[in-house]
C-alpha positions in Angstrom: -59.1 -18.1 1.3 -56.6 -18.5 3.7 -56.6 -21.6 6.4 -55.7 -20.6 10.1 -53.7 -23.8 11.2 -52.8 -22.4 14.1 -53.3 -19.5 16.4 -52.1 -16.6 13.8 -50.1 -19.0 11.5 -52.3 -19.0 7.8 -51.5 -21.0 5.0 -53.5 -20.4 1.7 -52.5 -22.8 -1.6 -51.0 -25.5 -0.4 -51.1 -29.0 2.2 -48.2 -28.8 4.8 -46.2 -30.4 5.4 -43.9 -28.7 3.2 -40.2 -30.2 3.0 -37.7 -27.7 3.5 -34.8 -29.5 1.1 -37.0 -29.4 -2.1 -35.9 -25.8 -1.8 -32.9 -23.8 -2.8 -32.8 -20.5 -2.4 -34.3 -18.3 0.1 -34.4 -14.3 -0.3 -35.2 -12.2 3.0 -36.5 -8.5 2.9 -34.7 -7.1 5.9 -36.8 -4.2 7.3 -39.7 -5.7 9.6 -38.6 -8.9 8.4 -35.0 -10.2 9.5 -34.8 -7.0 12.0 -37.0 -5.0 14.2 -37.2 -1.9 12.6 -37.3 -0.1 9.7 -33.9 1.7 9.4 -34.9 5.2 7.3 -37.8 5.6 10.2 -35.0 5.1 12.9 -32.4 7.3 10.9 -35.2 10.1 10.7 -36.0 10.1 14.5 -32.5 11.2 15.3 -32.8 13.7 13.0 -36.2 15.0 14.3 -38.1 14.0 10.7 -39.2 10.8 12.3 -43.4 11.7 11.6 -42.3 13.0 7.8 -40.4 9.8 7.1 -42.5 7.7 8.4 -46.1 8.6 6.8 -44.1 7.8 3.7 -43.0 4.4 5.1 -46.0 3.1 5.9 -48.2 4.5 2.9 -45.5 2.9 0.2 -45.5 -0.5 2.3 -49.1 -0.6 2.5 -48.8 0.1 -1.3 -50.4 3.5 -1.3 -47.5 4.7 -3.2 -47.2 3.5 -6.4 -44.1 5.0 -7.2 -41.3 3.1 -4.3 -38.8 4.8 -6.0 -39.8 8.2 -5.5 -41.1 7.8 -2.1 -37.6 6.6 -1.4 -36.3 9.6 -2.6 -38.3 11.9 -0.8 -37.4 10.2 2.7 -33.7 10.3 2.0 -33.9 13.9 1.3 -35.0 14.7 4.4 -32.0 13.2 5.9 -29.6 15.5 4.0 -27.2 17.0 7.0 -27.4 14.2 8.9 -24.2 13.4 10.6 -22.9 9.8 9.8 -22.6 9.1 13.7 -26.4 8.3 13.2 -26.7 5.4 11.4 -24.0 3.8 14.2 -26.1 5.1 16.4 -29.6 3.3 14.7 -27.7 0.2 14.8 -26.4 -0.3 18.3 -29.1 1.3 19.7 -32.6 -0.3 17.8 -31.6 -2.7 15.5 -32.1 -6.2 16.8 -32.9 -9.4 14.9 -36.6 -10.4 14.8 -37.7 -13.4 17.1 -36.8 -16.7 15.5 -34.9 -15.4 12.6 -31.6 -17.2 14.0 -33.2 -20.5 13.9 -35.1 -19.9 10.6 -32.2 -19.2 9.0 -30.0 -21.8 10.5 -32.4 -24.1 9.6 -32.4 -23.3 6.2 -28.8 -23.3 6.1 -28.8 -27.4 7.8 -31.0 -28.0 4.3 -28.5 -27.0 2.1 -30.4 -23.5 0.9 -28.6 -20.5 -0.6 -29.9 -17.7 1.5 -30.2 -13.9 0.2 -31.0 -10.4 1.4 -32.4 -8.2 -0.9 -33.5 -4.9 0.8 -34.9 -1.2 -0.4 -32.9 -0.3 3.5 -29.3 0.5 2.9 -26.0 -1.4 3.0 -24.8 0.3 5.8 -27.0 -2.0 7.7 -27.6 -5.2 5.3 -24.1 -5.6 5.4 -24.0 -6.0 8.9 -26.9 -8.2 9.4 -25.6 -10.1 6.4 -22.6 -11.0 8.1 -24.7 -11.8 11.3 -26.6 -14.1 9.9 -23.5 -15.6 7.4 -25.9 -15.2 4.3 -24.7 -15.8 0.8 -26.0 -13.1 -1.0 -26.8 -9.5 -0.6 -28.0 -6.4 -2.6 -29.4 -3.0 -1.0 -29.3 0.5 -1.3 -26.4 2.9 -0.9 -26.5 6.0 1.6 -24.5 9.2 0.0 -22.3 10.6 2.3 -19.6 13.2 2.3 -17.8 15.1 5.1 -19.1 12.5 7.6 -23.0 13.7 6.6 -25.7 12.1 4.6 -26.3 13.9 0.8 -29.8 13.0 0.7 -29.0 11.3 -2.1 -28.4 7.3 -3.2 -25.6 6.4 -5.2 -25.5 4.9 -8.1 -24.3 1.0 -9.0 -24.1 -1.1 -11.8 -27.4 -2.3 -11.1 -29.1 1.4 -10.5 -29.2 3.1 -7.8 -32.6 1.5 -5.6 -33.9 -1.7 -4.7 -37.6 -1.4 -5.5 -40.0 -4.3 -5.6 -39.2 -5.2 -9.5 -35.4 -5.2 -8.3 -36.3 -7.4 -5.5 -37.6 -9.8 -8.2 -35.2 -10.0 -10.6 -32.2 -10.0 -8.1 -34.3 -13.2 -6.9 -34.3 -14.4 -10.4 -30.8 -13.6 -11.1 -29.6 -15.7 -8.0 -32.0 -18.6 -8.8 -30.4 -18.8 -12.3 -27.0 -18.6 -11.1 -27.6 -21.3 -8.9 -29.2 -23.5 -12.1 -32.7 -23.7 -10.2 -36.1 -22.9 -11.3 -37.8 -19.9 -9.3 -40.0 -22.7 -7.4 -37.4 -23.6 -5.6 -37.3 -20.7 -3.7 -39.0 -19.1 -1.1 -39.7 -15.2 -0.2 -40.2 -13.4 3.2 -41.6 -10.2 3.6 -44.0 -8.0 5.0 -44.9 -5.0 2.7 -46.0 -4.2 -0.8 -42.7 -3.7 -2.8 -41.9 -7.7 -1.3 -44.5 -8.8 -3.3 -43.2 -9.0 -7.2 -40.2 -11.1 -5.4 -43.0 -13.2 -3.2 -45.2 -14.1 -6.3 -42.1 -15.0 -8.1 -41.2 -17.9 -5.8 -42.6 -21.2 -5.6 -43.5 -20.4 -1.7 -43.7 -17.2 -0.5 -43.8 -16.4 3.5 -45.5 -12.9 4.7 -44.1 -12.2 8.4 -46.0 -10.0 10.9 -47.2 -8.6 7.2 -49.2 -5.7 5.9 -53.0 -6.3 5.0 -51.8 -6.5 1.1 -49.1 -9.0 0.9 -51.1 -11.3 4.6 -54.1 -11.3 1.3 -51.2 -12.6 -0.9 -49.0 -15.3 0.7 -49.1 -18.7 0.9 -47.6 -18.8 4.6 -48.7 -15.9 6.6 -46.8 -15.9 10.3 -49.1 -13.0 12.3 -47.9 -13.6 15.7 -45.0 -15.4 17.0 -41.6 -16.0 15.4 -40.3 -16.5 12.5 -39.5 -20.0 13.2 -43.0 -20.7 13.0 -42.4 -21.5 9.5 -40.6 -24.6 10.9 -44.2 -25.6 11.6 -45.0 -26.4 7.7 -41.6 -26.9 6.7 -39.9 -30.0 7.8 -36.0 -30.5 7.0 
C-alpha cells in the first residue's frame, strides 16, 4: 500500500528521507518522462496516422500489449514515406523537457551519479536530449531512413535492433557493472509498462506522472508536480 506524503507524491517500501549520494547510477526513460511527449505519437500526427499510432502507444504502455516489440513495429510501419523534415519538425515544434527534470538531473549530477537514458523512442531525439541534459550514457532505437524518408523499419545494432523493457534492464545492469556497483545503487524513472523490468531491478525506482501499472509498482510515485519533487525524499 502506497503512503501519500504529500499532495500526489506516494512513497510505498521505504522511510524518507532517502540520501541521494548512496546512489550511483540513475537510468531515465525519455518519453513522458524526461520530455513532454511521446515522439512516434508526434511523428504520426504529421503524417496523419496520429489515432493509429497512438491506440498502440497507449495499450503497450499500459501493458496491454505483451509483445513491445511488435507493437513497435507496427507503429513504425505506418510512418514508412515519411519525409525526414518531420522528425526536425517534432522536435522544435513539441518536444520540451518535462517540469523539474533540469534540477533533478543537476541534482543528481552535484551527488556524484552516473546518469543514463535508455529509451524504446529513437536516437534522433535521445541524442539530442542527451546532450541537453549532458548525460553519461545513452542507448535508443534507430529510425531507417533513405532518400530523406523513413523505411518503416529500425535498424539493426550490435545490441539488436529495439529497446524493449528487458533491454531497458540489462542496459541498466550493464552500466551498473561497468561502473563496479550493485543494482541498488541505482534508481529508475518511468511511467509505462516496458519501464518496469529496469524499475524493479533498481534499488529505488521512481514512477513519474505514471500509468496505473507501474504508479501500483514504484516505490516513489510523483502524480502531480515536477520531477523535482523527488528532491523531497532524497536529500544530497
Amino acid at each position: 500500500m502506497a503512503t501519500e506524503i504529500a499532495p500526489g507524491l506516494f512513497i510505498r517500501g521505504f522511510t524518507p528521507p532517502l540520501r541521494l549520494a548512496h546512489f550511483k547510477l540513475v537510468a531515465f526513460d525519455m518519453d513522458s518522462t524526461l520530455i513532454n511527449i511521446e515522439c512516434i505519437d508526434e511523428i504520426a500526427r504529421v503524417a496523419g496516422r496520429y489515432d493509429e499510432v497512438a491506440a498502440i502507444t497507449e495499450a503497450a504502455m499500459r501493458g496491454e500489449i505483451a509483445d513491445y516489440k511488435e507493437s513497435l513495429r507496427r507503429r513504425v510501419a505506418l510512418l514508412a514515406g515519411l519525409p525526414e523534415a518531420a522528425l526536425e519538425q517534432v522536435y522544435a515544434e513539441r518536444l520540451r523537457l518535462n517540469p523539474g527534470v533540469e534540477t533533478f538531473v543537476q541534482a543528481c549530477r552535484d551527488a556524484g551519479l552516473k546518469t543514463l537514458l535508455v529509451s524504446g523512442g529513437f536516437t534522433t531525439f535521445s541524442e539530442r536530449v542527451r546532450s541537453r541534459l549532458q548525460l553519461d550514457f545513452a542507448r535508443a532505437n534507430t529510425l531507417g531512413i533513405s532518400h530523406g524518408r523513413l523505411t518503416g523499419t529500425l535498424l539493426e545494432r550490435p545490441w539488436g535492433d529495439i529497446v524493449d523493457g528487458a533491454e531497458k534492464k540489462r542496459v541498466l545492469l550493464e552500466v551498473a557493472e561497468l561502473l563496479g556497483i550493485p543494482p541498488t545503487q541505482a534508481i529508475a524513472v518511468g511511467d509505462g509498462a516496458n519501464d518496469l523490468p529496469m524499475m524493479n531491478a533498481a534499488g529505488l525506482s521512481i514512477a513519474y506522472h505514471p500509468k496505473p501499472a507501474v504508479r501500483e509498482q514504484a516505490m516513489l510515485s510523483i502524480v502531480d508536480g515536477g520531477m523535482d519533487r523527488a528532491l523531497t525524499v532524497l536529500q544530497a
